[in-house]
DOMIMAR-762901 format. One record per residue: residue in three letters; x, y, z of N, C-alpha, C, O, CB in turn. Coordinates in steps of 0.05 Angstrom, whole numbers, plus 5000, padded with zeros to 4 digits. Glycine has a CB too. Example, Ala and Ser with C-alpha at 12.3 -4.5 7.8 and 13.67 -1.06 7.14 Angstrom:
<rs>
ALA526448865156524649105156526449345156528549345169522649115181/SER525749555142527349795143525850015157526850235161528249885114/
</rs>
This chain:
<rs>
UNK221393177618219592957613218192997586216893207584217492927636/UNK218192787561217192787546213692747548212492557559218792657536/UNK212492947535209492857535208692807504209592937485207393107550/UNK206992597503205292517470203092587468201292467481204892237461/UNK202592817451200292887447198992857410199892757390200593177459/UNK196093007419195293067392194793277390194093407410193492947383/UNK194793397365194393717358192293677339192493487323197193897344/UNK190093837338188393767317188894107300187494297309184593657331/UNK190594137279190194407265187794417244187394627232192994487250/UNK186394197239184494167215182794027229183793937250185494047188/UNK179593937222177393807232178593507234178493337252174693847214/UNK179893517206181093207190183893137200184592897200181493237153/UNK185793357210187993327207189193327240190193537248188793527187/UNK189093117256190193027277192693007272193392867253189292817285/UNK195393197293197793187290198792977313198092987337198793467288/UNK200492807301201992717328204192737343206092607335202292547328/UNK204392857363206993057370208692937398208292787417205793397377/UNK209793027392212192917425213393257432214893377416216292587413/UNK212493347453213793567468215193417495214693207507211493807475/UNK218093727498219893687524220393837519220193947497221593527533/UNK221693927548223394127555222394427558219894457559225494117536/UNK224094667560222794897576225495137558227895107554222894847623/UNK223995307553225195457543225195607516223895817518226495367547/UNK225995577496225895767467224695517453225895307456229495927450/UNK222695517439221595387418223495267395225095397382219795547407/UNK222895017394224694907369222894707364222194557382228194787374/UNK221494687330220394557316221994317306222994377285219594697299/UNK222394067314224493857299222593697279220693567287226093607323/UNK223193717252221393567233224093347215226393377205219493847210/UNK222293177219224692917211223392897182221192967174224592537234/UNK225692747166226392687145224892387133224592227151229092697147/UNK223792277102222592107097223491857110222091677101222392117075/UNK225491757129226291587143225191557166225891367180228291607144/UNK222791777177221591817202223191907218225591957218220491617212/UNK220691947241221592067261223391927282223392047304219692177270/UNK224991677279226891567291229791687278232091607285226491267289/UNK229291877259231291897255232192297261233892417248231591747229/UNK230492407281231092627289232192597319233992707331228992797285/UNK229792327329228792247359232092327381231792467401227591817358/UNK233892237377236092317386236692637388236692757410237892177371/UNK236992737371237893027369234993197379235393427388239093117333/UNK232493107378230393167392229693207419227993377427229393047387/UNK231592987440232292847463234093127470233493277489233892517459/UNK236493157451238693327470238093647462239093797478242293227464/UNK236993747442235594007444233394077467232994317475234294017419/UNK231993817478229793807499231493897524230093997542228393487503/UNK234693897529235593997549236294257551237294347571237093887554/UNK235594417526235694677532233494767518234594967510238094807525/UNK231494777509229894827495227294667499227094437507230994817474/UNK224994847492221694687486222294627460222694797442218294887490/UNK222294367457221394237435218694117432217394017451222894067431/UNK217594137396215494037385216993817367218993887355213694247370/UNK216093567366216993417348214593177338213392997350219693317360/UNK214593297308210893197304211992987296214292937302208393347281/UNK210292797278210292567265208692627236206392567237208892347283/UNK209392707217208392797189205992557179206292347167211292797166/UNK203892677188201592487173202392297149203192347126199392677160/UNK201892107159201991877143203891757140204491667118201391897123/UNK206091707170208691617169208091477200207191597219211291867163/UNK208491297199208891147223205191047226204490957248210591367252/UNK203591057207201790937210199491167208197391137196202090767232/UNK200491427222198091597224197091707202197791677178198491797240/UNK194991867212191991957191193992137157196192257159189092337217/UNK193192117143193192287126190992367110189892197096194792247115/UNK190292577109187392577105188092637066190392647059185192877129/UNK186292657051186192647021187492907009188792926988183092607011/UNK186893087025187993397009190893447015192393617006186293697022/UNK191293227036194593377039196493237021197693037030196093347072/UNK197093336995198293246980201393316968202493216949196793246968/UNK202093506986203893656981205793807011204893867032202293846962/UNK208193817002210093887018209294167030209794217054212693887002/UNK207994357013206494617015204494657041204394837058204794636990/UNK202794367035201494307054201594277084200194377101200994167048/UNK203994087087204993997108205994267123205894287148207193787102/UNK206994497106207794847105206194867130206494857155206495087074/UNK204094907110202395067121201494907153201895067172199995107099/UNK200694687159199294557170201094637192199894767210198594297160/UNK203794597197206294737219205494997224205295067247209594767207/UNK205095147209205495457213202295437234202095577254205495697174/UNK200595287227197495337238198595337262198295517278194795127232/UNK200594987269200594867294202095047317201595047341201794597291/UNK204195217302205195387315203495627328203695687352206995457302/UNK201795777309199795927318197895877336196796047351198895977303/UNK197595707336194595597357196395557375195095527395192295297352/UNK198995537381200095557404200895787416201595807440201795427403/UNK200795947401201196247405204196257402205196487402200096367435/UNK205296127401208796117394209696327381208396437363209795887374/UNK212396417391213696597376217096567378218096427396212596867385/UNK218196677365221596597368221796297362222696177382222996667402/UNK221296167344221595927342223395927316223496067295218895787341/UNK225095657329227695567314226895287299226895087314230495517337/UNK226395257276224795057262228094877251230194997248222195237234/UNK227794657248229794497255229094277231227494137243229794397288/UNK229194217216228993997193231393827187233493947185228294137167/UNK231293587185233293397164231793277142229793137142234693147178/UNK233393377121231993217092229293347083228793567074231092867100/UNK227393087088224693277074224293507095223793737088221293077069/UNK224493427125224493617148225793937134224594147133226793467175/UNK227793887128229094157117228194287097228294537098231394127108/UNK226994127071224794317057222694387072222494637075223494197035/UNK221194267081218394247097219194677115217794867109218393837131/UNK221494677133222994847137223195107131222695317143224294767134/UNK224295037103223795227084220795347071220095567080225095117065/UNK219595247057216395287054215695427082213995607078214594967051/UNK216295417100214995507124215895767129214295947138215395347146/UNK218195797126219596067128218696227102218296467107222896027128/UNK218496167082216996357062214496367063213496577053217296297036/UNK212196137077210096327083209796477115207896577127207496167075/UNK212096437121211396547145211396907152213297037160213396417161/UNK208097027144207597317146207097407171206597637179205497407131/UNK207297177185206597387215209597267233209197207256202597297237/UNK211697247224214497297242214297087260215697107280214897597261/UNK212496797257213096757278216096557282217096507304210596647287/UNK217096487258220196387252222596567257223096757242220496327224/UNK224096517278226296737283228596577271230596727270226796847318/UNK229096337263231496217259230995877243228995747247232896227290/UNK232995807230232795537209235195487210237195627208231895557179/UNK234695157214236794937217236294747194234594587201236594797247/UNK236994707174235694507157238894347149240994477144233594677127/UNK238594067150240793887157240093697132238093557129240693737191/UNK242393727112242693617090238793637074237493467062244293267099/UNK238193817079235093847057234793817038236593947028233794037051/UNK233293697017232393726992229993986999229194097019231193406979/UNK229594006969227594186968226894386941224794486932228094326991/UNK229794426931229894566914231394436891232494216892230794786924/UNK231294596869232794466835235694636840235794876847230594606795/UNK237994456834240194616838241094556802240694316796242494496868/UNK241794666787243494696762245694516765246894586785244394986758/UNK246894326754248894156761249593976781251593836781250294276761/UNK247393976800247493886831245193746834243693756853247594116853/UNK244893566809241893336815242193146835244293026840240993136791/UNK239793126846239693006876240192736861240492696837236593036898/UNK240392556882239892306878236692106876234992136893241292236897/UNK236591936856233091876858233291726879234891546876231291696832/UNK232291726898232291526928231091286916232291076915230091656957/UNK228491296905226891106888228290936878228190706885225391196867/UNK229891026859231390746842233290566855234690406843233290846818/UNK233390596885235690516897235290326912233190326925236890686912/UNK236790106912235789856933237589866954239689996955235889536921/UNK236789726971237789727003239789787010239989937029237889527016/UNK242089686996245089696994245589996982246890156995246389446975/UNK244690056956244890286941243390526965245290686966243190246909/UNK241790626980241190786996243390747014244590957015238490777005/UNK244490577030245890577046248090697038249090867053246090367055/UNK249490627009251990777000252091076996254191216997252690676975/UNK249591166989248791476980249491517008251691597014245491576967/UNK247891477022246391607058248991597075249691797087243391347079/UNK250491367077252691457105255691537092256591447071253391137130/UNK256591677104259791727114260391377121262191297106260091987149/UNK259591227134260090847133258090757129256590767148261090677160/UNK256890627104255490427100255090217113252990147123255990377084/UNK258090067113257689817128256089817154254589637161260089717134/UNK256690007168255590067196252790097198251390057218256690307207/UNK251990177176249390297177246690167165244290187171249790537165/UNK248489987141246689847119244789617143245789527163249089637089/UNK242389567134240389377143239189247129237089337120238889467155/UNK239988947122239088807106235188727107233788637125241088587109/UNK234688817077231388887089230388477100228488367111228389067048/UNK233088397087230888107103230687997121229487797126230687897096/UNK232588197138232488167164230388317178230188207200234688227173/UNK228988457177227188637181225088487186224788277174226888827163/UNK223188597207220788417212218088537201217588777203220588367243/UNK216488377190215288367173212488597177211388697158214988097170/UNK211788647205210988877208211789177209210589387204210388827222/UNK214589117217215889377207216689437177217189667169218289387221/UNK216789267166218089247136215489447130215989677123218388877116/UNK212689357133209589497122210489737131211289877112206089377137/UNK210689857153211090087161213390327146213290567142211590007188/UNK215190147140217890267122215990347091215390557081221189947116/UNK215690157085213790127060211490367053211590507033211989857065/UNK209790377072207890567080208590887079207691077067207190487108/UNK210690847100212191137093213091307072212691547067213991137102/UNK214691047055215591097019213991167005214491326986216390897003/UNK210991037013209091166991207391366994205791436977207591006982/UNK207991527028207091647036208491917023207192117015206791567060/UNK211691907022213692077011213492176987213392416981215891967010/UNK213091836964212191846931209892036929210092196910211091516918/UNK207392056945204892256945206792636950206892806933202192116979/UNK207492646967208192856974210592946963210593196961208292856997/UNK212892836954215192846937215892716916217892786905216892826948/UNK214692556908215492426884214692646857216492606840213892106883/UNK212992826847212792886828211693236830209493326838211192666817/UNK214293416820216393416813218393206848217793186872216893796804/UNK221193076827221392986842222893156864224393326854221892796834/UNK222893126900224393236923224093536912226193656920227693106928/UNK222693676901223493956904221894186892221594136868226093986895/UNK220894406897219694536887219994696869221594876874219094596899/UNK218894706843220894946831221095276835222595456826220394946805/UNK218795276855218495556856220595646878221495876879215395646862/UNK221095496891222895546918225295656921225895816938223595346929/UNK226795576902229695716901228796026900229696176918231795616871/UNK227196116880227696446884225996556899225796806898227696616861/UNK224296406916223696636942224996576968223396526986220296656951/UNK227796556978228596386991230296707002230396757026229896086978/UNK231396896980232497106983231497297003232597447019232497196962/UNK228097216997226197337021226197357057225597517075223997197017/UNK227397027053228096967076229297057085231497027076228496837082/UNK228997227109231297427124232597347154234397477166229797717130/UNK230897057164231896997190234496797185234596647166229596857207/UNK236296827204239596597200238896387195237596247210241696517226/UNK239496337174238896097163241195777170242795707152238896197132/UNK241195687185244495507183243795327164241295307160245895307214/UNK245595167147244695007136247194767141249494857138243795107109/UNK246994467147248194327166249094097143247393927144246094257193/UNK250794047126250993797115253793637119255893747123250293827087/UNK253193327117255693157114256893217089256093277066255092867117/UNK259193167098261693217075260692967054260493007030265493157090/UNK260192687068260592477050257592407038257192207025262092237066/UNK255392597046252492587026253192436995255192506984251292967018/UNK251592256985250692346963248292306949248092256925252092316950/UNK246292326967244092396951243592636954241392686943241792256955/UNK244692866967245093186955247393236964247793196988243093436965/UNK248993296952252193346951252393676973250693846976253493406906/UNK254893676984254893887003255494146972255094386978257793837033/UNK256094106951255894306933252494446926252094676918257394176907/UNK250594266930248594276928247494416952245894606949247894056922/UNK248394326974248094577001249094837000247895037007249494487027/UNK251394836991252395126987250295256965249295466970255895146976/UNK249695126943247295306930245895416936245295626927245895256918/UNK244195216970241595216978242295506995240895706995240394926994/UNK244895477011244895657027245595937019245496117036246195587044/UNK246395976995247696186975244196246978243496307001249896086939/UNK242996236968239296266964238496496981237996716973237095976977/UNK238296397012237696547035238696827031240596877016238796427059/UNK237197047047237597257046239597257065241397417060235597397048/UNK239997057095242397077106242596787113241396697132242797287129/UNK243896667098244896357093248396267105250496387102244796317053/UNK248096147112252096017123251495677119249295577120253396107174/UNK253595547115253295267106254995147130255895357140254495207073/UNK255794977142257594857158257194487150255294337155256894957192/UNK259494447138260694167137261494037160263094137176262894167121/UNK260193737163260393647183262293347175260793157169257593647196/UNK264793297174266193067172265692877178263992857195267693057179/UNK266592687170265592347169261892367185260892317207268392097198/UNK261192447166258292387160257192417137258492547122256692507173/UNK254492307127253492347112250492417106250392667103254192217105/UNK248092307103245892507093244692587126243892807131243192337067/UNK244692377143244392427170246692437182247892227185242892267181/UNK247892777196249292787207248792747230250492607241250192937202/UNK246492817245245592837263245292497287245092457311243292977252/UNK245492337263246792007269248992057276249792157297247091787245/UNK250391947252253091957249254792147263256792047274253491977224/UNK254592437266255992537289254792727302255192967296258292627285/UNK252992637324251192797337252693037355251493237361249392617354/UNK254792997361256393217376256793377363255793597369258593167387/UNK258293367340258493637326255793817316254994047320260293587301/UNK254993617302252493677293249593797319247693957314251893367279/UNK250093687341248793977363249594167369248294377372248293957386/UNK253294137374253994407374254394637357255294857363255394397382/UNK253294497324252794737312250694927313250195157306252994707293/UNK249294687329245994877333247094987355249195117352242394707341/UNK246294957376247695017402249295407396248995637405250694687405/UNK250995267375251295577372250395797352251496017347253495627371/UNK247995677342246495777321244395897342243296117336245295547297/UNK243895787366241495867376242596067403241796187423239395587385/UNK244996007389246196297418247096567398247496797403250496177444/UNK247296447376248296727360250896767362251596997357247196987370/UNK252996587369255696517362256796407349256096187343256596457370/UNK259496527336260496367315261796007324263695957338262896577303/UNK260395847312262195547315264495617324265295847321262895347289/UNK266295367340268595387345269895237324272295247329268995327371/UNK269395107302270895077284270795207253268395207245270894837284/UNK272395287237272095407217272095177192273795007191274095617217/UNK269995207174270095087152270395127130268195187121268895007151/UNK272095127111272695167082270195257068269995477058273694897070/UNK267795027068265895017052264195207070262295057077264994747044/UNK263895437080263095687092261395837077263195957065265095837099/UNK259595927068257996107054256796267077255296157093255795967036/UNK257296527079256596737102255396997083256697087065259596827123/UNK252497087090252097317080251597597098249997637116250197247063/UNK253597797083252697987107249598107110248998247128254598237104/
</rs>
């Protein structure tokens, strides 16, 4: 049974969270598209696992208070929420900004309480040759072409959209532009303390991305002190849409400590 709560980690900073399920901790942090777009893979981790699955201040309407201006922030503000829970062994789970957010967390994380990272097609970092895509410059049609493995399937014409949700889509973007727009999607300091990171890192992308190319994942995951990449076919920046089966059973066996049952070319494994 899903419960909706609030977490207050700051006087100012009311979290809004959805917990389920019983078992090993898993943090699911969704991507600037919101949290409808983890909500599924959130659902079927809840059958083996306690999940936390917040709502990132200032997306879907909620508080953001003035100082949180940064991806760093949002870091930290997780790491609190985990502590005040007394949590430990937690498998932190990101898509997109979720997957930086992820990251930041695992490098400040000094008291162990991160045993494991799932970050599913992430921005976050500057790759040399492997420039992301500006999401910004892109109109409705143009995000849709970057984002799926099928466009057609996926594209949503914004004028169909109803006019209170449209504010809400809107709201979010500029909630993103504050927190990622400048430098844009990525930190520069990040790539080189990433080596630090010593917990399994998986890192989960569609073959057919392109607002970060799966060459751009293999960078990210080359980084980690113990990094592996797994390509997920006919998908793209959300695999976790587009092919939720494969894409749980890579966790699935990320969180058992077994190797996938399929082997992938684009593989980066460090001993």
């Amino acid at each position: 049974m899903q419960t909706d709560t609030t977490a207050v980690v700051h006087d100012d900073l009311p979290l809004t969270l959805s917990e389920a399920g019983r078992g090993r901790p898993v943090l699911v942090l969704h991507g600037g598209g919101g949290p409808a777009t983890v909500a599924g893979l959130a659902e079927r981790l809840s059958r083996v696992a306690h999940t936390l699955t917040p709502v990132h201040p200032g997306w879907e309407g909620t508080h953001r208070p003035g100082w949180l201006i940064g991806v760093d922030d949002l870091a930290h503000a997780y790491l609190h929420l985990l502590s005040d829970r007394k949590l430990d062994d937690v498998l932190v789970v990101g898509s997109s900004l979720g997957g930086w957010i992820a990251a930041e967390m695992a490098v400040r994380d000094t008291a162990g309480i991160i045993s494991g990272l799932v970050l599913i097609d992430a921005v976050g970092v500057h790759i040399e040759n492997e420039p992301m895509t500006d999401f910004f410059t892109l109109d409705a049609r143009g995000v849709a072409e970057h984002s799926w493995h099928d466009p057609d399937r996926h594209y949503v014409d914004p004028a169909g959209i109803p006019s209170d949700e449209l504010a809400v889509r809107q709201a979010n973007m500029a909630t993103l532009r504050t927190l990622a727009g400048d430098p844009y999607m990525h930190d520069p300091e990040l790539l080189r303390h990433l080596g630090r990171v010593r917990v399994p890192a998986l890192l989960l992308w569609g073959e057919s991305d392109r607002i970060v190319t799966p060459a751009y994942g293999a960078a990210y995951a080359e980084a980690f002190g113990d990094g592996r990449l797994e390509i997920i076919p006919e998908a793209g920046h959300l695999p976790q849409i587009e092919q939720p089966d494969a894409t749980f059973a890579h966790i699935a066996a990320h969180m058992e400590g077994r190797a996938p049952l399929v082997e992938h070319e684009c593989r980066n494994r460090h001993q």
